[in-house]
Structure formats: structure tokens, C-alpha cells
N, C-alpha and C positions, 0 to 999 in steps of 0.2 A: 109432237102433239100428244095430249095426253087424252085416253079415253073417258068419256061418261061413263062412270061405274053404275049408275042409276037405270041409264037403259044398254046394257049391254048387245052386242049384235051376235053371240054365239049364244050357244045352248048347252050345258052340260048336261052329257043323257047317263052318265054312269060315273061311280068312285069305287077303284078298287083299292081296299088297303087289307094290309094286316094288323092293324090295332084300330079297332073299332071306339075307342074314345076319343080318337084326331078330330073325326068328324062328328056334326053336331047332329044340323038340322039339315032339312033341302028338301024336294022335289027326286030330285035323281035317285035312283036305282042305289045300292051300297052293296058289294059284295065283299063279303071278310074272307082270308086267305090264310089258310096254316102255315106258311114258307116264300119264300121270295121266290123261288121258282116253281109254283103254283099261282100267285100273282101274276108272274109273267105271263105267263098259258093263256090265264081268265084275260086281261086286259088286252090282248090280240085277239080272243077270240069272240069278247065282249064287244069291240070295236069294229072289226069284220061284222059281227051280224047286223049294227046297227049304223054300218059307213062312217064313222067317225072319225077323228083322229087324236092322240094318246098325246095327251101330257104328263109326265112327271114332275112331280112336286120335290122339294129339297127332303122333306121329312116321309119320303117312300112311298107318298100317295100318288097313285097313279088317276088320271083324269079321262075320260074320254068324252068327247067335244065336237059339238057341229057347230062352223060359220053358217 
């Protein structure tokens, strides 16, 4: 079954990445990261404060996400 992309039923409340050009526009919070393990850190910790949970993307962006 394929989702309505129009009205989605989650929420992304944060993107962590390390190259700030991936991402465009949005709502959500964007935090840029010097290192892949710096990224790691921020997006559990980003996640934790805000109950979320973490998506990775293929091109290293991480998501984090409420149903």
C-alpha cells in the first residue's frame, strides 16, 4: 500500500548531517557535524531529548522522527 506523500502522518523534528548543501529547505531544526562520530553523538542525543526516532539516510543524513 503506498503512502500519501501530501499528508504525511510523522513529523520530522531534526536533520543531522555533515555537509550542509544535502539539505535545502524545511521546518526542522538542521544541525551540521565536523565528523561521523560527532554526528553520531548529536543524533542520539538529539533524539533522546526530543523522543524521537533516528533515520539514516543512504547519503549519511541522519533523520530524526515522530509517528
Amino acid at each position: 500500500m503506498r503512502r500519501d506523500a501530501t499528508n504525511p502522518n510523522y513529523q520530522i523534528l531534526s536533520i543531522v548531517t555533515p555537509d550542509e548543501s544535502i539539505v535545502k529547505n524545511g521546518k526542522a531544526t538542521m544541525f551540521i557535524c565536523k565528523d561521523e562520530q560527532e554526528q553520531e553523538i548529536l543524533v542520539k542525543e538529539v533524539a533522546n531529548a526530543l523522543r524521537g526516532d533516528v533515520a539514516r539516510l543512504s547519503n549519511g543524513v541522519y533523520l530524526v522522527v515522530r509517528a
